[in-house]
Each structure stands twice: as structure tokens, then as C-alpha cells.
C-alpha positions, -999 to 999 in steps of 0.1 A, spaced: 0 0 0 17 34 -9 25 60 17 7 91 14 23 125 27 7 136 59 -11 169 62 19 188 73 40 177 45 40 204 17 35 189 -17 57 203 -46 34 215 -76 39 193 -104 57 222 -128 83 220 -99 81 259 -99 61 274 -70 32 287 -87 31 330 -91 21 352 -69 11 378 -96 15 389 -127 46 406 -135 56 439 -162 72 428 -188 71 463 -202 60 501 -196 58 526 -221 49 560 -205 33 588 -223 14 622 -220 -21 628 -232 -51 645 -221 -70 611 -228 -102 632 -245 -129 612 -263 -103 610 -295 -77 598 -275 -95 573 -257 -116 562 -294 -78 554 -304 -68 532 -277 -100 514 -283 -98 508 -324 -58 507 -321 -52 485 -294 -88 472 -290 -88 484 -257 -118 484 -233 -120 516 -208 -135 527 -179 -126 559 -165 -163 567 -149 -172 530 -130 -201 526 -120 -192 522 -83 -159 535 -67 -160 501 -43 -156 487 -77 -125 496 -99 -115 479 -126 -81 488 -144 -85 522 -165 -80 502 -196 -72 467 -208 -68 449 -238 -57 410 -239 -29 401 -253 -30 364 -248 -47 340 -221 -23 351 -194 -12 386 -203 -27 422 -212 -21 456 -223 -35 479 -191 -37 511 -194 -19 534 -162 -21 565 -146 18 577 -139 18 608 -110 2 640 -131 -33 638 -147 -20 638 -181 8 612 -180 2 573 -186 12 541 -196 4 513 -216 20 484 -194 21 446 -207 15 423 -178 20 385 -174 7 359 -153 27 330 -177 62 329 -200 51 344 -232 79 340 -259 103 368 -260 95 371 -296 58 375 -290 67 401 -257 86 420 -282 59 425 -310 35 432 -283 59 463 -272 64 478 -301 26 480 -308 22 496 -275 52 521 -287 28 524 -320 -5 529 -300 17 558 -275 31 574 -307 -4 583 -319 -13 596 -287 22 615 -280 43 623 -309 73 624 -282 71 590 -279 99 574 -297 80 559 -330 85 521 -330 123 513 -351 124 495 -380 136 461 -382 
């Protein structure tokens, strides 16, 4: 008959890798804009973000914008100090492919360029 652990014994998840305690940034691109109806129309067709600057209840308040960028990451959209300066931060619960992190930064770099022209426009390969 096998031995089972006992209760007090911790059990290693089968990955081997404790499992995350959140997500984590894989990048931030900060930019300034005085996120007007134009602005915030942009985010939504050019990064297919969804917004919600008003919610319905302060108890309740979900991120200022989001988009998904796969099943464990998104684009969200941050407010950085002053009213008109933000971000557009890619977060990660899993291990995207650097690749994949990569093209997903230099839209973000594409979506702040429209928004700022300061932003540095996104190189050329």
C-alpha cells in the first residue's frame, strides 16, 4: 500500500516551480495625453482596448484600460503621478515568448506614438 504525505507535509506543484504570486511587467511605455474622447476612441480601435474611467461604483474599480494580449497577459492602461501622463503596461501571469513580448511592445510604442508624438515611433527592423 503506498505511503501518502501527511497533512503537514507540503506537496511540490507538479511544474516543480512554485506557482506565481502575480502577474509581472514585462514592459512600460509612459506617455502624456489629455485622454479626451479622440484619444480614448484610439486606444480602443488601435489596441482594441476596453476603458472605464467613470465606474459605475468607486468600491468597484476595474483597471482604467485593458486589452488582452493572450490567455495570461494584457495591455493595461496606467495612470503615472500627473493627470496627463500614462502608460500602456504589458503584464503576465505565464512565460510568453520573448518574440511574442517584443511584438506586443512595439505595438504599444505604436498605440503611445499616436497619442504622444514624443514618444519614440517604434524602429524599423
Amino acid at each position: 500500500m503506498p505511503v501518502l504525505p501527511s497533512v503537514t507535509e507540503q506537496t511540490p506543484p507538479a511544474t516543480g516551480k512554485p506557482p506565481a504570486a502575480g502577474p509581472r511587467t514585462l514592459f512600460s511605455v509612459p506617455f502624456r495625453s489629455q485622454m479626451n474622447g479622440a484619444e480614448i476612441a484610439h486606444l480602443r480601435a488601435e489596441a482594441g482596448m476596453t476603458t472605464h474611467f467613470h465606474p459605475k461604483h468607486p468600491a468597484v474599480a476595474p483597471p482604467l484600460g485593458f486589452a488582452p494580449l493572450d490567455s495570461d497577459s494584457g495591455l493595461y492602461l496606467t495612470r503615472v503621478g500627473e493627470p496627463d501622463r500614462w502608460a500602456l503596461e504589458g503584464r503576465t501571469w505565464g512565460e510568453p515568448d520573448r518574440e511574442i513580448a517584443e511584438r506586443w511592445r512595439r505595438h504599444a510604442l505604436y498605440v503611445a506614438h499616436g497619442l504622444d508624438p514624443k514618444v519614440a515611433p517604434v524602429p524599423s527592423r
